[in-house]
N, C-alpha and C positions, 0 to 999 in steps of 0.2 A: 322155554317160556310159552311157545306154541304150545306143546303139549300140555304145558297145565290148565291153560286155555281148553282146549278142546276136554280134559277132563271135567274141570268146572262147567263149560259147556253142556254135556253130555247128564251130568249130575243134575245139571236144572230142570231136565224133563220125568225124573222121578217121581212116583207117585203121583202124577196127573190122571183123572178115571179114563176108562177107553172110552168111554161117549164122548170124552171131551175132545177125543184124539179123533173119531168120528165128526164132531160138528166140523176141527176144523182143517180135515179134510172136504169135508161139502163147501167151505169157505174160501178153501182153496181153489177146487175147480169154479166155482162160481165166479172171482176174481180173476184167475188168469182172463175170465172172458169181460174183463170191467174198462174195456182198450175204446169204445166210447167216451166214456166221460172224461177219460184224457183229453180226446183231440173235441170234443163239441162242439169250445169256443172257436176254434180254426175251422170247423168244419161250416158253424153260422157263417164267418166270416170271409173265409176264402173261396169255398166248394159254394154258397147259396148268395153270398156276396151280400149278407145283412153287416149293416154300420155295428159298430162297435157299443150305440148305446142298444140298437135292438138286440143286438147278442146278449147284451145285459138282463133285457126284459125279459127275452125266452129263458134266460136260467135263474131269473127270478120267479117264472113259474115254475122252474123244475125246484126249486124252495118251497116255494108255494103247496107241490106234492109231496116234498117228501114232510113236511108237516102234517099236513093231513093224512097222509099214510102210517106216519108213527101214533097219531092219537087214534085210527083205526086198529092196528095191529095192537097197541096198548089192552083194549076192548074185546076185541078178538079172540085176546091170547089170554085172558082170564075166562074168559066164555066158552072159547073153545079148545082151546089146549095149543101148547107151540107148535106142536107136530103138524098139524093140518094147517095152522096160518105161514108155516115156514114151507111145506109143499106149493101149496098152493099160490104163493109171492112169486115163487121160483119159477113154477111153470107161466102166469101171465106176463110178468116181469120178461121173460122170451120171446114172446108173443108180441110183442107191443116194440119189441127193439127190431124187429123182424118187418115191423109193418110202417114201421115208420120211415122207411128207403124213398118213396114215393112222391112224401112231402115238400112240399118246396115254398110254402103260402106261407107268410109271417103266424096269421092268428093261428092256421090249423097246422105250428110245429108248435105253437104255445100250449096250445090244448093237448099236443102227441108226447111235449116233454113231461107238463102236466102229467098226466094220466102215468106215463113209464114211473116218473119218480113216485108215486102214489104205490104200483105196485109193488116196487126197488122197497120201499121202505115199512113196508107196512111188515118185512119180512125182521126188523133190525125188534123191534121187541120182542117180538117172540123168539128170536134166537139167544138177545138176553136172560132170558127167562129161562133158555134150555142152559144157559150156562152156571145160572143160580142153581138151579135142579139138581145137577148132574156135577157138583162141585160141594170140596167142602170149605170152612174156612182156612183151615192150614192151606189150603192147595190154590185155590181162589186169583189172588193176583197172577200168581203163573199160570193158570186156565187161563185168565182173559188175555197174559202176552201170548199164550198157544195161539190164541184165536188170532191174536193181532198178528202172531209170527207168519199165519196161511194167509190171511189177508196180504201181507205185506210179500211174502213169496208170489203169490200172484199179484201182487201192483209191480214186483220187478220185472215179473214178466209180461204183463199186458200192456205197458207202454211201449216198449221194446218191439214186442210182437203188434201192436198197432201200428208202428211209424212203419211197419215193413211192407202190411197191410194197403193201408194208406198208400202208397207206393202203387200196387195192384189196383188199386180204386175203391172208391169209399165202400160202395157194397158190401164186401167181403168186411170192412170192420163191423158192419150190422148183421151180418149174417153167422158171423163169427162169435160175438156175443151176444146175441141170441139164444144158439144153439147151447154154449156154456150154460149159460141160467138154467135150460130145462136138462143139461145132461146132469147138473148140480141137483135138482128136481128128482131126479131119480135116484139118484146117488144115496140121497136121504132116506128115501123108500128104503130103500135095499140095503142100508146099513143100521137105520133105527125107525123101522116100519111101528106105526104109532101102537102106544098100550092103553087101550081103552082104561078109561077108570069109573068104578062101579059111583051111580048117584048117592049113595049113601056113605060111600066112604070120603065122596068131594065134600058130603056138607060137613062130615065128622071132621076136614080137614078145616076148613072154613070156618068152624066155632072153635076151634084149638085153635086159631090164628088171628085170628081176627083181632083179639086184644095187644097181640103184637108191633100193631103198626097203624099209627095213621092215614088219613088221604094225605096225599103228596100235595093237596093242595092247599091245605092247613099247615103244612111241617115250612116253616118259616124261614129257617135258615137251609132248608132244603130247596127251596125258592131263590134265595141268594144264589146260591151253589146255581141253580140252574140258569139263571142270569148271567153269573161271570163265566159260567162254558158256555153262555153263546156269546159273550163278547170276545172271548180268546179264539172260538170255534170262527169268529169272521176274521181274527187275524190271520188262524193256520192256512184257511181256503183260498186263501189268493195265491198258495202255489197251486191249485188247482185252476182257478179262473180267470188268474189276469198274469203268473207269472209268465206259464207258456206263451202268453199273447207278446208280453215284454218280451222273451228270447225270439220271436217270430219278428216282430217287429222293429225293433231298436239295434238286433244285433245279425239279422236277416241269417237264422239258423232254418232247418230247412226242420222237417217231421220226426225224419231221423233221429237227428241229432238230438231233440227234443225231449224225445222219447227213451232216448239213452241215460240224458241227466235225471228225467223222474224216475227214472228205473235204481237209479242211485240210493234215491230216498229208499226205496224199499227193498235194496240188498241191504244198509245199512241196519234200518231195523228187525231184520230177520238176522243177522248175526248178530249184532249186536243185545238186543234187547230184551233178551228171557236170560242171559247169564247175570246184564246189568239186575233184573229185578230180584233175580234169586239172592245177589249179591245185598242186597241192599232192603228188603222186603221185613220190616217189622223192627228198623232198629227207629223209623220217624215217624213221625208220623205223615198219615199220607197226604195232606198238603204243603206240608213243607216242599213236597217231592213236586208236586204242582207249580209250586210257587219258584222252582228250579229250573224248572221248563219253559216257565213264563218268561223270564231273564234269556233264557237260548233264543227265542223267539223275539224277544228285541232287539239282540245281537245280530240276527241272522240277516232281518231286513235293511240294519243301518248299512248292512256287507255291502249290498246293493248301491249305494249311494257313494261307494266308496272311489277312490282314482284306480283302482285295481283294473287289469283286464277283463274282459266280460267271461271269459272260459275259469279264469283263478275267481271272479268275483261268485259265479254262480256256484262250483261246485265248495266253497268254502258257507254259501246259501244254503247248499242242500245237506250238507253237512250239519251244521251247525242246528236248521231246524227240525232236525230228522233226531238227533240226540232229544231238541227239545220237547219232539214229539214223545220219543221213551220215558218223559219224568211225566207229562201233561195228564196225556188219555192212561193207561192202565190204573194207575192210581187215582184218576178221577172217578174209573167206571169201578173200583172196587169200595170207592166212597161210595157209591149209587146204591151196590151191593149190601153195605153195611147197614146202608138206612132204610133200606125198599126189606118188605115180609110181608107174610101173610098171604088174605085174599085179593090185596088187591096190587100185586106184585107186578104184574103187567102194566098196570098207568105207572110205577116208579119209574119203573123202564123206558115205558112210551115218553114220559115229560123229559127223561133226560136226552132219549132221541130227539123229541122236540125240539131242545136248544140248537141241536144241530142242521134241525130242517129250516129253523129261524134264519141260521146263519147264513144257510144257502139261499136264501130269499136276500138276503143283505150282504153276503159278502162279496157276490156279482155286483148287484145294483151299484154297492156302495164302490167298488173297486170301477169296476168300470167309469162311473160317473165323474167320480174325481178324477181320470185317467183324460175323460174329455174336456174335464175345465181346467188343469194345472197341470197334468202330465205326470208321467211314472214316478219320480224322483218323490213328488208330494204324497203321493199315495205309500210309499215307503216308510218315510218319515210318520205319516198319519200312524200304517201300523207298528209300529215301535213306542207311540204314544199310547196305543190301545192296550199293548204288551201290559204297558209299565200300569196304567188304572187298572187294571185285571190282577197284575200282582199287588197292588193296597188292597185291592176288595176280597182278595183269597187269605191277606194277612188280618183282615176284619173276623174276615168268617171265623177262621180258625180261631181269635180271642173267645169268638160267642159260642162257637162247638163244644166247647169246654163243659159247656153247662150240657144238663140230660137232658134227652126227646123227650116231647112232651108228652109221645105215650111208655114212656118210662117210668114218668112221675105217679099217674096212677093202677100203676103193674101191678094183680094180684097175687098175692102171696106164693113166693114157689113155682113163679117163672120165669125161668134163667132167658134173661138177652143179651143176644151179644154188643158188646160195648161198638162203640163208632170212635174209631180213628179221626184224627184232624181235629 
């Protein structure tokens, strides 16, 4: 049985291009160095001794950037090309985690988380971009679990490697992840050093495409879609923002330990997750598979509320939302894929990053907030509520998808597009 595993395994990395194998390598080293935004809220709140609703507000500003960094990078990355907005994210993004050791002032960590997540993010569409590029459709959703797979290699390891960190003194996790970003920075250079592309041959590609695709800001039920990823996007984040606080505080685990169970999430999803999508990739459509994740996701939290012990209660937590995570995002982002062309391929990207930089503005605020007027338990229950309206409104969508884009409808004669799933 193992071995068929590992065959099947093994089988789902075929035919993926080497750029892709290239990004996500850069995505790799970049992450292992992402042992920051694990520990943050611990770091506001124990290391700098900010109350728990300010902890909220400083990473309500780091929302705050990473929103405006995706509709920068969105701009950027049709202006300038991915290659230089993804450089260049990489190296300040270093910069700025490096300089922020110093800080200890409530407003000027507001403006320092600010400013990081602005650079952090400005890097997420244009590497979308390099992923639409550099992919074709048959290959597509296994590209984005690649990507997810190095992502999630490095989340197993920069939590782990954090808590140990931490242990040593905070420093070393700023200096540590810093350093990452710009080794990742180079990385890029040195493995897909940019290919200019001639002014003439951008605009020939630009009137061939153009007729392709709408603004993102007109495509209507592209707007849905981008509303209910940021309502489920504030569900998923509260293992990032308030669950570590719950283990820190309710069950007095130490950084370590902490660090161990989110490392969990992301061994799960690295083995698991690119067999699951090979297995499964084109017999549903792709929000069904969303709409599958959304259900894990309400399971996971009610786990929490449950008589269980807190060590069987959590890791049946991370468990549970880590699968929910493998049906959510890849065949979210291969929707994005499906509907985003053209010229103006970068805002598709940017708006659906956007949801996410929403979410990070509100999945703090909101999580922490309720945690100070009712306590954890109601905040659990809240997202399991959130779960379940996110799964009607993704079962909406999917009715109205049915019908064609509406630059479909007036498609000139003898231009093949490819159909949208969901």
């Amino acid at each position: 049985m193992l071995l068929n595993f590992f065959r099947h395994w093994r089988s789902s990395f075929t035919g993926i291009p080497r750029d892709i194998w290239f990004l996500a390598l850069i995505n790799l080293v970049n992450r292992i160095g992402s042992m920051v935004i694990v520990f943050i809220t611990i770091y506001l709140t124990k290391e700098l001794h900010f109350s728990i609703r300010e902890a909220g507000y400083v990473m309500g500003f780091f929302g705050l950037g990473a929103l405006t960094g995706a509709f920068l990078g969105g701009k950027l990355t049709d202006k300038f090309g991915y290659s230089p907005v993804q450089f260049w994210s990489l190296v300040a993004n270093g910069v700025v985690l490096i300089s922020i050791m110093p800080i200890r002032q409530f407003w000027l960590m507001c403006a320092a988380i600010f400013i990081l997540s602005v650079t952090a993010d400005v890097f997420r569409p244009a590497n979308s971009v390099a992923i639409a590029r550099n992919s074709t459709p048959e290959n597509r959703t296994r590209s984005i679990s690649l990507m997810r797979m190095a992502f999630n290699m490095g989340w197993t390891v920069a939590p782990a490697l954090g808590g140990l960190l931490v242990a040593l003194g905070w420093n070393w996790l700023f200096w540590v992840d810093g350093l990452t970003c710009i080794a990742a920075a180079l990385t890029l250079r040195w493995l897909m050093p940019p290919r200019p592309v001639a002014e003439a041959e951008r605009s020939a590609e630009k009137t061939e495409t153009a007729a392709l695709s709408i603004s993102p800001y007109r495509d209507r039920p592209y707007l849905w879609f981008v509303l209910l990823t940021l309502l489920n996007a504030v569900v998923f984040m509260q293992i990032l923002w308030t669950v570590p606080v719950y283990w820190k505080e309710a069950h007095h685990w130490t950084e370590s330990y902490i660090g161990v169970m989110m490392a969990l999430n992301g061994l799960l999803v690295f083995t698991v997750e690119m067999p699951l999508i090979f297995r499964l990739e084109g017999r549903k459509a792709q929000l069904d598979y969303v709409r599958v994740g959304l259900l894990l996701y309400l399971f996971s939290y009610l786990t929490l509320v449950t008589p269980l012990g807190a060590s069987a209660a959590a890791v049946i937590f991370t468990v549970v939302i880590s699968f929910g995570e493998m049906f959510v995002m890849p065949f979210s982002s291969n929707y994005v894929y499906g509907r985003a062309g053209g010229h103006n391929q970068g805002q598709y990207m940017a708006l659906y990053t956007m949801a996410y930089g929403i979410a990070n503005i509100l999945a703090p605020l909101f999580g922490t907030q309720v945690i100070a007027a009712w306590g954890y338990s109601t905040l659990w229950y809240l997202a399991a509520v959130l779960a379940a309206i996110s799964w009607i409104g993704f079962w909406f969508l999917q009715k109205r998808s049915a019908k064609p884009k509406p630059a479909e409808q007036d498609m000139p004669a003898g231009v093949n597009v490819e159909p949208v799933e969901g």
